[in-house]
C-alpha positions in Angstrom: 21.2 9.2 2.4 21.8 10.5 6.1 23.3 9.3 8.9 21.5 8.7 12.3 22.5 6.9 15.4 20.2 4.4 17.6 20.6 3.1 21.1 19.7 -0.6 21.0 19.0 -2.3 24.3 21.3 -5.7 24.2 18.5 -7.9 23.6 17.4 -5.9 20.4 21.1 -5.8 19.3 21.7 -9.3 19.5 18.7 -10.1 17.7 19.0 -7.8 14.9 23.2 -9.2 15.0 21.9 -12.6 14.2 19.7 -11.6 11.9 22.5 -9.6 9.8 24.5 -12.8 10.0 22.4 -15.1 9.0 21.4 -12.6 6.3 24.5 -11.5 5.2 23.9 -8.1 5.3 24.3 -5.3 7.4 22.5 -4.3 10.8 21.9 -0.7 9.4 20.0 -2.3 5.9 18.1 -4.2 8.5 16.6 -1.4 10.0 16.3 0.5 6.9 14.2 -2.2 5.2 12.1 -2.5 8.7 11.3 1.3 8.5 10.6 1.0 5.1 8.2 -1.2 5.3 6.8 0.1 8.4 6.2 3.4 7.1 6.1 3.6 3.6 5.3 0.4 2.4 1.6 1.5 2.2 2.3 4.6 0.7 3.9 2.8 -2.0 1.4 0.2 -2.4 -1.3 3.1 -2.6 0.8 5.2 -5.1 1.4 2.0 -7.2 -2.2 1.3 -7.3 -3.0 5.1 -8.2 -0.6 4.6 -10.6 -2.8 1.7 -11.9 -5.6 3.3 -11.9 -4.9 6.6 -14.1 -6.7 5.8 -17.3 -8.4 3.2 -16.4 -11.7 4.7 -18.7 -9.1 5.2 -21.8 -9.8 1.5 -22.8 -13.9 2.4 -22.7 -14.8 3.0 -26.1 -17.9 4.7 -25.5 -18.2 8.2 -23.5 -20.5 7.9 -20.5 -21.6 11.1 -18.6 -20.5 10.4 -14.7 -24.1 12.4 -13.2 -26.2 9.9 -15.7 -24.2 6.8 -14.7 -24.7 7.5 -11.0 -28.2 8.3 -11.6 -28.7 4.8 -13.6 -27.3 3.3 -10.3 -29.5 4.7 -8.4 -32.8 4.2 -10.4 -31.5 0.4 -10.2 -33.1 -2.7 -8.1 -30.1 -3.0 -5.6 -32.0 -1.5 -2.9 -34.7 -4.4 -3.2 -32.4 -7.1 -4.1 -30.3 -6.2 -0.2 -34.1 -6.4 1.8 -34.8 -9.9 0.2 -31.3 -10.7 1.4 
């Protein structure tokens, strides 16, 4: 962990003070859980779902060839069924 220093405006301070309080917690694990979830909370979401998502196919018995399956999706009806729409 580092150690940085902010200037707060007294309006922001006093706000944030409160918060702590009523919290019971600090005004620096405040900030740190706002910037957390400001900046990486979607990076974290996305690795998570990544995470998920590797293997996904293991649990497919049967071996399908990606360039046939895409081609099967394409010879399909979707086209037609989205005019009628």
């Amino acid at each position: 962990m580092r150690r940085t220093q902010l200037y707060l405006d007294d309006h922001l301070w006093n706000a944030l003070h409160a918060r702590a309080r009523s919290r019971k917690t600090s005004i620096s694990q405040l900030v740190r859980d706002a910037v957390r979830d400001r900046y990486l909370g979607k990076r974290e979401e996305q690795a998570k779902a990544m995470q998920e998502f590797v293997g996904i196919r293991k649990s497919r018995s049967e071996s399908i060839d990606a360039v046939e399956y895409i081609r099967s999706l394409r010879r399909g009806d979707r086209l037609n069924r989205l005019k009628e729409k």
